[in-house]
N, C-alpha and C positions, 0 to 999 in steps of 0.2 A: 714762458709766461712773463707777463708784464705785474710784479708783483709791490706792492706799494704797502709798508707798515706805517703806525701811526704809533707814538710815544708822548707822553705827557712832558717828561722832563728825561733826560739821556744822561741822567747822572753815576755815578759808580753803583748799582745796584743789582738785587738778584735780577729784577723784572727786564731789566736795559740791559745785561749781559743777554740772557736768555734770546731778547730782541733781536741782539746784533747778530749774537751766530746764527739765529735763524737768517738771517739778510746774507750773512758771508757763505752760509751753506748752501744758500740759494745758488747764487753766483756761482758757487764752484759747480754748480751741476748745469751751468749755462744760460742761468734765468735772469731777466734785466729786473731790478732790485733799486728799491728808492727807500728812504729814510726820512721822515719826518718830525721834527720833536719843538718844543718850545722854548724859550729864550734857559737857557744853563745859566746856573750860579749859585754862589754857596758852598760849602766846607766838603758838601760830599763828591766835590770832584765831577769828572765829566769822562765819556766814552769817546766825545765827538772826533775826539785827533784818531781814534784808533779805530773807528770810522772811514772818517776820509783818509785815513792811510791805505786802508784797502785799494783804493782807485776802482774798483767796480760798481760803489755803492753810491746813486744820487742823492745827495744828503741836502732838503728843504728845514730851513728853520719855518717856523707859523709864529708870528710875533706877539701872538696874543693870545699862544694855548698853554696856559698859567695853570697851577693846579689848584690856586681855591677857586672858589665861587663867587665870579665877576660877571654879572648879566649883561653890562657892555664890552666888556673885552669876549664872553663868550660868544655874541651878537658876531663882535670881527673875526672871531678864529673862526667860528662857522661858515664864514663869509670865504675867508683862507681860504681853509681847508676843500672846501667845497673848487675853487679857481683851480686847486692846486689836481685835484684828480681831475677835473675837467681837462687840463691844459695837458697833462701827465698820461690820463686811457689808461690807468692801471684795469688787468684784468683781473686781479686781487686785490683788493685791500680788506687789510690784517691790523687790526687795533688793539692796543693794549692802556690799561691805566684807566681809571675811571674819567679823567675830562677828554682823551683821545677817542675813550671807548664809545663814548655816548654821543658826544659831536660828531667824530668822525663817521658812526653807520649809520647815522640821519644822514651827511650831505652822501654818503656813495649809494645810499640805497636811494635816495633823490635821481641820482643820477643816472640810475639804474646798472651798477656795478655789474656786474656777470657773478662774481663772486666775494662774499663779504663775511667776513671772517673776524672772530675776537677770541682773547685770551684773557680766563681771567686768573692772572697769577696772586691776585690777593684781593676779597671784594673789599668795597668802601663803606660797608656800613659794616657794624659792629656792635656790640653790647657795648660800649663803655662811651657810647654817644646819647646823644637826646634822643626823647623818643622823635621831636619833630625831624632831627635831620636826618635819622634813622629810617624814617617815612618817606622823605625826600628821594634819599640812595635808591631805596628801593623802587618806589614808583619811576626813577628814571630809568633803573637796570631795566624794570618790566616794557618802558617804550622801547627801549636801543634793542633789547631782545627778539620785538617783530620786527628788527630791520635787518636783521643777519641772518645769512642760511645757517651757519656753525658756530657751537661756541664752544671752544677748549677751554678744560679746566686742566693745571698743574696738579691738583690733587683731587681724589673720589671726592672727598670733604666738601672744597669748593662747589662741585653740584652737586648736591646732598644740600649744602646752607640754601643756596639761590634758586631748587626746585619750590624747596620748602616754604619761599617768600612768593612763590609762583611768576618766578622771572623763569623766560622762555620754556620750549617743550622739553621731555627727553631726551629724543628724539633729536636733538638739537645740539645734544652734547655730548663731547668725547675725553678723553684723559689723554694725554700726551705730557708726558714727566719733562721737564725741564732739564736743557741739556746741557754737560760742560765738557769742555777740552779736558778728559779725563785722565791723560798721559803725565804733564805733570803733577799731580796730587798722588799718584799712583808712586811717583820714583820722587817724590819729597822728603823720603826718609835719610836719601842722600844727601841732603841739605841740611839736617838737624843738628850735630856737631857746631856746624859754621853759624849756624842761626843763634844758636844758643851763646857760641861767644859773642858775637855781633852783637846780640841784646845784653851779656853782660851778667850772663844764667849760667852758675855752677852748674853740675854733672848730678847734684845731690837734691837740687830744687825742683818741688813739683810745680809745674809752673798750668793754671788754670784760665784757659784761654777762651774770649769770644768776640764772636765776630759782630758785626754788625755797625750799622749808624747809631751814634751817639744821640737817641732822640726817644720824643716819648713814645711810649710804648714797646722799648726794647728791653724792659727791664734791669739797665744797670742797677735801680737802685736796690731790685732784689737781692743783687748778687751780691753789692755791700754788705747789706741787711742779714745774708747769710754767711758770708764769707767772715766778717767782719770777729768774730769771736776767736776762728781759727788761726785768722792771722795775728789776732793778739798772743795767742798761744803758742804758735810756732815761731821761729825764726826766720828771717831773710831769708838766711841758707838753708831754710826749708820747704817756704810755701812762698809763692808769687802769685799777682791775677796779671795778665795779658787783653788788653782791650785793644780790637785792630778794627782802625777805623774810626770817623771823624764825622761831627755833626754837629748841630746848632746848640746842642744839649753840652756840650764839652767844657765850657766854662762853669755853669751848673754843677756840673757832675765833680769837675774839681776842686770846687769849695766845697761839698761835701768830703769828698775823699782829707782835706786836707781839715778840717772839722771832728772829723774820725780818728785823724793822726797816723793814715795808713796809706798819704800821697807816696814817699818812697817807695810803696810795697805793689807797687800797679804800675805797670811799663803800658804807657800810652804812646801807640804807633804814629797815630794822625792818620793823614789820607795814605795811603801806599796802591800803587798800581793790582791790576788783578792777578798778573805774573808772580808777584810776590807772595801772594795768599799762600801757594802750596806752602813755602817753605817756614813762614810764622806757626800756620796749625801744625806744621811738622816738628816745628821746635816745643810744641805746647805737651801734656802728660794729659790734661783732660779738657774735653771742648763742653764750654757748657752756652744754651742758648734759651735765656728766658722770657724768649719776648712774649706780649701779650697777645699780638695778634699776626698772623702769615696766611700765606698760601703754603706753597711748600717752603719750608726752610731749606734753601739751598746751604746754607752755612753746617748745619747736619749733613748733609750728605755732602761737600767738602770734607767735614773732618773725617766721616766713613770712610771716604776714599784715601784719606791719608792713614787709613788706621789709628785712630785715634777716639778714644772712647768718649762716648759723647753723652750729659744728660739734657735732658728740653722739658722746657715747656708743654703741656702735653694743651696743645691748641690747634685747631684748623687741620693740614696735613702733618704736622710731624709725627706724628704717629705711624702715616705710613711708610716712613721710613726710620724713623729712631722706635722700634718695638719694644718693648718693656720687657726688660729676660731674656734676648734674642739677642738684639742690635743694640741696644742702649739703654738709658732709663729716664721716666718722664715722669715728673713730677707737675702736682696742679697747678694752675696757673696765676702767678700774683702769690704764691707762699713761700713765704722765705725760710722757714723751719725745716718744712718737706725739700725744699731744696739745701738746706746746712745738710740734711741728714744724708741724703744721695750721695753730697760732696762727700761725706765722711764716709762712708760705704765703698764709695767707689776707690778712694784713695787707701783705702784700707786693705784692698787686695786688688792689687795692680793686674798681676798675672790672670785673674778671673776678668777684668775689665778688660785687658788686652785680647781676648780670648773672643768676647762678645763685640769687639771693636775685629777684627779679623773679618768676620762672622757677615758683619754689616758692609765691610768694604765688599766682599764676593757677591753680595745680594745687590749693590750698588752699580757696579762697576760697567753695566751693560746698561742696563735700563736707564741709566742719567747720561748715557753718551751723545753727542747732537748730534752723529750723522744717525742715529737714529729717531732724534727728534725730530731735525729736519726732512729723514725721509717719511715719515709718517704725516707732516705737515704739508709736503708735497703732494700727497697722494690725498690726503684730505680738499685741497684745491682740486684738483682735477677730477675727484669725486663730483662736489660740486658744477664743476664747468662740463661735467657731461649729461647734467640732469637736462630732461625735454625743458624744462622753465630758467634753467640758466641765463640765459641769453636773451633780452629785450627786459622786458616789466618783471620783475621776480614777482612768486606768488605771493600774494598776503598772506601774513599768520591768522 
Protein backbone atom coordinates (compact mmCIF):
# COMPACT_ATOMS: atom_id res chain seq x y z
CA UNK A 1 0.00 0.00 0.00
CA UNK A 2 0.69 3.52 -0.83
CA UNK A 3 0.19 4.96 2.60
CA UNK A 4 0.31 8.88 3.16
CA UNK A 5 0.05 10.42 7.15
CA UNK A 6 -0.72 13.73 7.78
CA UNK A 7 0.70 15.67 11.02
CA UNK A 8 0.05 19.25 12.14
CA UNK A 9 3.41 20.05 13.72
CA UNK A 10 6.25 16.84 14.09
CA UNK A 11 7.39 18.09 17.25
CA UNK A 12 8.78 15.89 20.17
CA UNK A 13 5.47 14.58 21.36
CA UNK A 14 3.19 11.61 22.33
CA UNK A 15 0.90 12.22 18.98
CA UNK A 16 4.26 12.57 16.58
CA UNK A 17 5.94 9.59 18.12
CA UNK A 18 2.93 7.51 17.74
CA UNK A 19 2.97 8.93 13.93
CA UNK A 20 6.29 8.10 13.19
CA UNK A 21 6.42 4.42 14.23
CA UNK A 22 3.36 3.87 12.64
CA UNK A 23 5.23 5.18 9.27
CA UNK A 24 8.41 3.07 10.22
CA UNK A 25 6.30 -0.05 10.93
CA UNK A 26 4.75 0.43 7.87
CA UNK A 27 7.87 0.37 5.89
CA UNK A 28 9.19 -2.50 7.70
CA UNK A 29 6.33 -4.69 6.53
CA UNK A 30 7.09 -3.30 2.82
CA UNK A 31 4.59 -0.49 2.46
CA UNK A 32 5.64 2.85 0.56
CA UNK A 33 5.10 5.41 3.40
CA UNK A 34 5.13 9.43 3.22
CA UNK A 35 5.09 11.99 5.89
CA UNK A 36 3.61 15.24 5.96
CA UNK A 37 3.68 18.01 8.72
CA UNK A 38 3.99 21.68 8.92
CA UNK A 39 6.81 24.22 9.25
CA UNK A 40 8.70 22.89 12.94
CA UNK A 41 9.81 25.35 15.57
CA UNK A 42 10.02 26.06 19.07
CA UNK A 43 11.41 24.58 22.43
CA UNK A 44 9.57 21.30 21.97
CA UNK A 45 12.06 19.95 19.58
CA UNK A 46 11.48 18.18 16.29
CA UNK A 47 11.07 14.27 15.13
CA UNK A 48 12.06 15.29 11.52
CA UNK A 49 15.90 14.29 11.53
CA UNK A 50 14.84 10.94 12.98
CA UNK A 51 12.44 10.80 10.11
CA UNK A 52 14.45 11.32 7.38
CA UNK A 53 17.12 9.17 9.01
CA UNK A 54 15.05 6.24 8.23
CA UNK A 55 15.51 6.60 4.37
CA UNK A 56 12.23 4.75 3.63
CA UNK A 57 10.06 7.43 4.67
CA UNK A 58 8.96 10.49 2.00
CA UNK A 59 8.92 13.25 4.22
CA UNK A 60 6.51 16.58 2.64
CA UNK A 61 6.72 19.79 4.59
CA UNK A 62 3.04 21.77 3.72
CA UNK A 63 4.04 25.37 4.35
CA UNK A 64 1.12 26.71 5.63
CA UNK A 65 -0.29 23.87 7.99
CA UNK A 66 0.01 25.91 11.24
CA UNK A 67 -1.77 24.85 14.15
CA UNK A 68 -3.89 28.00 14.97
CA UNK A 69 -6.69 29.23 13.10
CA UNK A 70 -5.47 31.23 9.94
CA UNK A 71 -8.30 31.30 7.19
CA UNK A 72 -5.73 32.32 4.71
CA UNK A 73 -2.95 30.09 5.39
CA UNK A 74 -5.70 27.40 5.88
CA UNK A 75 -7.11 28.34 2.22
CA UNK A 76 -3.15 27.51 1.07
CA UNK A 77 -2.45 24.30 3.13
CA UNK A 78 -5.69 23.04 1.67
CA UNK A 79 -4.53 23.90 -1.54
CA UNK A 80 -1.01 21.86 -0.47
CA UNK A 81 -2.35 19.32 0.84
CA UNK A 82 -4.84 18.66 -1.67
CA UNK A 83 -1.56 18.81 -4.86
CA UNK A 84 0.37 16.84 -2.56
CA UNK A 85 -2.00 13.59 -2.61
CA UNK A 86 -2.88 14.34 -6.02
CA UNK A 87 0.77 14.21 -7.12
CA UNK A 88 1.64 11.47 -4.47
CA UNK A 89 -1.82 8.50 -5.28
CA UNK A 90 -1.68 7.60 -1.73
CA UNK A 91 -3.94 4.70 -1.27
CA UNK A 92 -4.27 5.69 2.55
CA UNK A 93 -4.20 8.73 3.92
CA UNK A 94 -4.11 8.63 7.68
CA UNK A 95 -4.35 12.10 9.55
CA UNK A 96 -3.84 13.13 12.83
CA UNK A 97 -4.08 16.61 14.91
CA UNK A 98 -6.86 18.67 14.69
CA UNK A 99 -5.66 21.27 11.57
CA UNK A 100 -4.19 17.97 9.46
CA UNK A 101 -7.33 16.07 10.63
CA UNK A 102 -9.99 18.28 9.33
CA UNK A 103 -7.97 19.82 6.02
CA UNK A 104 -6.53 16.85 5.30
CA UNK A 105 -9.97 14.31 4.98
CA UNK A 106 -11.72 17.25 3.04
CA UNK A 107 -8.94 17.43 0.23
CA UNK A 108 -8.57 13.21 0.13
CA UNK A 109 -12.02 12.46 0.32
CA UNK A 110 -12.31 15.37 -2.57
CA UNK A 111 -10.09 13.33 -4.33
CA UNK A 112 -11.70 10.30 -3.77
CA UNK A 113 -9.04 8.48 -1.59
CA UNK A 114 -9.67 4.70 -1.53
CA UNK A 115 -9.11 4.98 1.90
CA UNK A 116 -9.22 7.73 4.65
CA UNK A 117 -8.29 7.25 7.96
CA UNK A 118 -7.93 9.56 11.34
CA UNK A 119 -6.52 9.35 14.63
CA UNK A 120 -7.79 11.01 17.35
CA UNK A 121 -5.09 11.01 19.97
CA UNK A 122 -6.44 13.98 21.91
CA UNK A 123 -9.65 16.08 20.72
CA UNK A 124 -9.45 19.94 20.39
CA UNK A 125 -12.16 21.06 22.11
CA UNK A 126 -12.42 20.84 25.88
CA UNK A 127 -14.12 22.40 28.87
CA UNK A 128 -11.78 24.96 29.74
CA UNK A 129 -12.55 26.80 26.32
CA UNK A 130 -15.20 29.23 25.12
CA UNK A 131 -18.21 28.00 24.58
CA UNK A 132 -17.95 29.70 20.97
CA UNK A 133 -14.85 27.92 20.02
CA UNK A 134 -15.91 24.95 21.83
CA UNK A 135 -18.94 24.98 19.11
CA UNK A 136 -16.38 25.67 16.41
CA UNK A 137 -14.19 22.27 17.27
CA UNK A 138 -16.89 20.52 17.18
CA UNK A 139 -19.05 21.47 14.22
CA UNK A 140 -15.78 20.99 12.30
CA UNK A 141 -15.00 17.23 13.91
CA UNK A 142 -18.84 16.60 12.82
CA UNK A 143 -17.74 17.76 8.91
CA UNK A 144 -14.23 15.89 8.60
CA UNK A 145 -16.05 12.97 10.25
CA UNK A 146 -18.48 12.43 6.90
CA UNK A 147 -15.34 12.37 5.08
CA UNK A 148 -13.38 9.26 6.50
CA UNK A 149 -14.39 5.73 6.44
CA UNK A 150 -12.42 5.17 10.06
CA UNK A 151 -11.74 6.99 12.94
CA UNK A 152 -9.16 5.57 15.60
CA UNK A 153 -9.28 6.67 19.05
CA UNK A 154 -6.03 6.04 21.51
CA UNK A 155 -8.42 5.69 24.19
CA UNK A 156 -12.46 4.30 24.89
CA UNK A 157 -12.77 7.87 26.38
CA UNK A 158 -11.94 9.78 23.20
CA UNK A 159 -15.04 8.00 21.56
CA UNK A 160 -17.25 8.15 24.25
CA UNK A 161 -16.47 12.46 24.23
CA UNK A 162 -16.78 12.80 20.40
CA UNK A 163 -20.08 10.15 19.92
CA UNK A 164 -21.37 12.26 22.58
CA UNK A 165 -20.98 15.68 20.60
CA UNK A 166 -22.43 13.54 17.56
CA UNK A 167 -19.13 13.50 15.54
CA UNK A 168 -19.10 10.52 13.16
CA UNK A 169 -21.00 7.01 13.63
CA UNK A 170 -19.96 3.96 15.91
CA UNK A 171 -19.57 2.15 13.53
CA UNK A 172 -16.86 4.35 12.57
CA UNK A 173 -14.67 3.89 15.23
CA UNK A 174 -12.15 1.75 16.77
CA UNK A 175 -9.35 1.84 19.74
CA UNK A 176 -6.08 1.04 18.79
CA UNK A 177 -3.64 1.99 21.92
CA UNK A 178 -0.80 3.92 21.10
CA UNK A 179 2.32 2.25 20.60
CA UNK A 180 6.16 2.46 21.94
CA UNK A 181 9.43 0.78 21.44
CA UNK A 182 8.80 -1.00 24.55
CA UNK A 183 12.32 -2.69 25.02
CA UNK A 184 13.93 0.16 26.40
CA UNK A 185 11.63 1.28 29.17
CA UNK A 186 11.41 -2.25 30.11
CA UNK A 187 15.45 -2.75 30.88
CA UNK A 188 15.74 1.11 32.15
CA UNK A 189 16.25 -0.04 35.47
CA UNK A 190 19.81 -0.59 34.29
CA UNK A 191 20.41 2.86 33.72
CA UNK A 192 19.16 4.22 37.18
CA UNK A 193 22.41 4.12 39.17
CA UNK A 194 24.05 6.17 36.25
CA UNK A 195 21.14 8.45 35.84
CA UNK A 196 20.89 9.28 39.31
CA UNK A 197 24.53 10.37 39.47
CA UNK A 198 24.48 12.15 36.15
CA UNK A 199 21.68 14.35 37.64
CA UNK A 200 23.44 14.77 40.82
CA UNK A 201 20.62 12.50 43.06
CA UNK A 202 21.78 10.76 46.25
CA UNK A 203 20.82 7.07 46.80
CA UNK A 204 18.55 8.48 49.69
CA UNK A 205 16.33 11.11 47.59
CA UNK A 206 12.86 10.52 46.40
CA UNK A 207 13.13 12.15 43.49
CA UNK A 208 9.34 12.93 41.89
CA UNK A 209 9.29 12.97 38.22
CA UNK A 210 7.08 14.31 35.08
CA UNK A 211 7.06 14.28 31.91
CA UNK A 212 5.67 16.42 29.65
CA UNK A 213 5.80 20.04 27.56
CA UNK A 214 6.20 22.81 29.70
CA UNK A 215 2.89 24.47 28.56
CA UNK A 216 -0.51 25.21 29.66
CA UNK A 217 -2.56 22.75 30.53
CA UNK A 218 0.12 20.34 31.75
CA UNK A 219 -0.26 21.18 35.15
CA UNK A 220 3.01 22.23 36.54
CA UNK A 221 1.58 24.74 38.46
CA UNK A 222 -0.30 21.90 40.43
CA UNK A 223 2.42 20.22 41.24
CA UNK A 224 4.18 23.33 42.78
CA UNK A 225 0.96 24.04 44.54
CA UNK A 226 1.24 20.71 46.03
CA UNK A 227 4.54 19.75 46.19
CA UNK A 228 5.56 23.03 47.49
CA UNK A 229 4.79 22.36 51.38
CA UNK A 230 6.75 18.93 51.26
CA UNK A 231 9.54 20.46 49.96
CA UNK A 232 9.72 22.99 52.48
CA UNK A 233 9.67 20.21 55.04
CA UNK A 234 12.10 17.92 53.75
CA UNK A 235 15.54 18.33 52.77
CA UNK A 236 17.40 18.22 49.42
CA UNK A 237 18.72 14.88 50.58
CA UNK A 238 15.36 13.96 50.83
CA UNK A 239 12.72 15.13 48.31
CA UNK A 240 13.52 16.32 44.53
CA UNK A 241 10.82 17.10 41.63
CA UNK A 242 12.28 16.22 38.10
CA UNK A 243 10.51 18.13 35.03
CA UNK A 244 11.72 16.35 31.53
CA UNK A 245 10.89 18.38 29.05
CA UNK A 246 10.69 21.85 27.48
CA UNK A 247 8.13 24.37 26.36
CA UNK A 248 6.97 27.84 25.93
CA UNK A 249 5.80 27.78 29.60
CA UNK A 250 9.49 27.40 30.84
CA UNK A 251 10.48 30.85 31.60
CA UNK A 252 6.89 31.28 33.45
CA UNK A 253 7.26 28.36 35.25
CA UNK A 254 10.74 29.49 36.64
CA UNK A 255 9.88 32.74 38.04
CA UNK A 256 7.55 30.97 39.95
CA UNK A 257 9.72 28.16 41.07
CA UNK A 258 12.26 30.78 42.05
CA UNK A 259 9.31 33.17 43.77
CA UNK A 260 8.59 29.82 45.87
CA UNK A 261 12.28 29.62 46.68
CA UNK A 262 12.28 26.06 45.54
CA UNK A 263 14.37 26.67 42.06
CA UNK A 264 17.29 24.45 43.59
CA UNK A 265 14.98 21.81 44.38
CA UNK A 266 13.64 20.89 40.60
CA UNK A 267 16.14 19.42 38.03
CA UNK A 268 14.96 20.88 34.78
CA UNK A 269 16.06 18.54 31.94
CA UNK A 270 15.19 20.95 28.73
CA UNK A 271 14.49 19.15 25.51
CA UNK A 272 16.20 15.59 25.56
CA UNK A 273 15.89 13.07 22.87
CA UNK A 274 13.04 10.14 23.12
CA UNK A 275 15.99 7.62 23.59
CA UNK A 276 16.69 9.23 26.85
CA UNK A 277 13.16 9.16 28.33
CA UNK A 278 13.52 5.31 29.52
CA UNK A 279 16.49 6.08 31.55
CA UNK A 280 15.13 9.75 33.42
CA UNK A 281 11.76 8.02 34.54
CA UNK A 282 14.05 5.11 35.54
CA UNK A 283 16.13 7.39 37.68
CA UNK A 284 12.73 8.92 39.14
CA UNK A 285 10.80 7.05 42.60
CA UNK A 286 7.39 8.39 41.54
CA UNK A 287 5.88 9.62 38.13
CA UNK A 288 3.29 12.06 38.59
CA UNK A 289 1.31 13.50 35.45
CA UNK A 290 -1.22 16.26 36.12
CA UNK A 291 -2.26 17.53 33.07
CA UNK A 292 -5.54 18.88 32.38
CA UNK A 293 -6.47 17.47 29.36
CA UNK A 294 -5.07 14.08 27.05
CA UNK A 295 -5.84 11.44 24.94
CA UNK A 296 -4.01 8.70 26.25
CA UNK A 297 -1.13 9.77 28.59
CA UNK A 298 1.56 8.13 26.93
CA UNK A 299 3.81 9.55 29.81
CA UNK A 300 1.82 6.96 32.19
CA UNK A 301 2.33 4.20 30.60
CA UNK A 302 6.07 5.02 29.96
CA UNK A 303 6.60 5.14 33.67
CA UNK A 304 4.37 1.72 33.89
CA UNK A 305 6.71 0.16 31.67
CA UNK A 306 9.63 1.32 33.70
CA UNK A 307 8.12 0.30 36.76
CA UNK A 308 7.49 3.02 38.24
CA UNK A 309 4.70 4.25 40.28
CA UNK A 310 2.77 6.61 38.93
CA UNK A 311 -0.25 9.11 40.03
CA UNK A 312 -2.55 11.26 37.25
CA UNK A 313 -4.80 13.30 36.62
CA UNK A 314 -7.74 11.34 36.42
CA UNK A 315 -8.89 13.02 32.78
CA UNK A 316 -9.70 11.74 29.22
CA UNK A 317 -7.94 8.11 29.01
CA UNK A 318 -5.70 7.87 31.84
CA UNK A 319 -7.72 5.95 33.65
CA UNK A 320 -7.50 3.31 31.46
CA UNK A 321 -4.37 2.68 32.11
CA UNK A 322 -3.30 4.37 35.52
CA UNK A 323 -6.31 2.43 37.51
CA UNK A 324 -6.84 3.59 40.85
CA UNK A 325 -5.80 0.56 43.46
CA UNK A 326 -4.52 -1.56 40.69
CA UNK A 327 -1.90 0.34 38.58
CA UNK A 328 -1.77 3.74 40.00
CA UNK A 329 -3.60 6.38 41.57
CA UNK A 330 -5.63 9.52 40.15
CA UNK A 331 -6.51 12.10 41.54
CA UNK A 332 -9.14 15.09 40.28
CA UNK A 333 -8.27 17.21 38.02
CA UNK A 334 -6.92 20.92 38.69
CA UNK A 335 -6.58 19.79 42.80
CA UNK A 336 -3.66 20.34 44.31
CA UNK A 337 -4.53 19.10 47.83
CA UNK A 338 -5.94 15.71 46.39
CA UNK A 339 -2.74 15.45 44.71
CA UNK A 340 -0.27 16.67 48.01
CA UNK A 341 -2.10 13.90 49.55
CA UNK A 342 -1.43 11.00 46.91
CA UNK A 343 2.22 12.36 46.91
CA UNK A 344 2.24 11.66 50.64
CA UNK A 345 0.55 8.20 50.41
CA UNK A 346 2.33 7.04 47.95
CA UNK A 347 5.83 8.07 49.39
CA UNK A 348 4.81 6.88 52.50
CA UNK A 349 4.86 3.07 51.52
CA UNK A 350 7.08 2.67 48.65
CA UNK A 351 6.99 -1.14 48.75
CA UNK A 352 3.04 -0.97 48.36
CA UNK A 353 3.56 1.48 45.46
CA UNK A 354 6.25 -0.57 43.95
CA UNK A 355 3.99 -3.45 43.98
CA UNK A 356 1.07 -1.59 42.03
CA UNK A 357 3.66 -0.12 39.74
CA UNK A 358 4.81 -4.05 38.85
CA UNK A 359 1.19 -4.65 38.47
CA UNK A 360 0.80 -1.98 35.78
CA UNK A 361 3.93 -2.54 33.78
CA UNK A 362 2.59 -6.64 33.05
CA UNK A 363 -0.81 -5.06 32.15
CA UNK A 364 1.14 -2.47 29.86
CA UNK A 365 3.77 -4.25 28.30
CA UNK A 366 1.78 -5.86 25.34
CA UNK A 367 -0.87 -3.79 24.57
CA UNK A 368 1.36 -0.36 24.12
CA UNK A 369 3.78 -2.33 21.84
CA UNK A 370 3.74 -0.89 18.00
CA UNK A 371 4.18 -3.84 16.17
CA UNK A 372 1.02 -4.39 17.56
CA UNK A 373 -0.32 -1.10 16.73
CA UNK A 374 0.83 -1.13 13.55
CA UNK A 375 -0.43 -4.40 12.86
CA UNK A 376 -3.90 -3.64 13.71
CA UNK A 377 -3.58 -0.30 11.68
CA UNK A 378 -2.61 -2.38 8.90
CA UNK A 379 -5.40 -4.56 8.87
CA UNK A 380 -7.65 -1.57 9.56
CA UNK A 381 -6.45 -0.20 5.82
CA UNK A 382 -7.04 -3.15 4.15
CA UNK A 383 -10.29 -3.62 5.76
CA UNK A 384 -11.29 -0.69 4.32
CA UNK A 385 -9.71 -1.07 0.59
CA UNK A 386 -11.76 -4.21 0.36
CA UNK A 387 -15.06 -2.82 0.98
CA UNK A 388 -17.54 -2.98 -2.54
CA UNK A 389 -17.46 1.21 -2.15
CA UNK A 390 -13.65 1.50 -1.54
CA UNK A 391 -12.50 2.40 -4.71
CA UNK A 392 -13.98 5.36 -6.93
CA UNK A 393 -16.60 7.88 -5.12
CA UNK A 394 -16.81 6.73 -1.36
CA UNK A 395 -20.18 6.42 0.09
CA UNK A 396 -21.67 9.44 1.68
CA UNK A 397 -22.39 9.49 5.35
Amino acid sequence: MRILHLSTRLIVGGSQENTLLSCIGSADQGHQVALAYGPIYGPEGSLLPRAQSDGRIACFEVPDMVRHVAPLRDLRCFRQITQLIGDWKPDVVHTHSSKAGILGRFAAWRLHVPAVVHTVHGLPFHRFQSRAVHRAFVLAERMAARRCHAIVSVADSMTRQALAEGIGVASQYSTIRSGLDTAPFLNAHLLRAATRDRLGVGASVTVIATLGRLAELKGHDDLITAALPLLHARGRDQLMLLWIGDGWWRERLERRLEREGIRDRVILTGLVPPNEVPALLAASDVVVHPSWREGLPRAVVQALLCARPVIAADIDGASEVCKAGETGWLVPVGDPLRLRAAIEQVTADMAHAARLAARGQVEVRNDYDTAAMVNRLLALYREILERPTAYGQPTQR
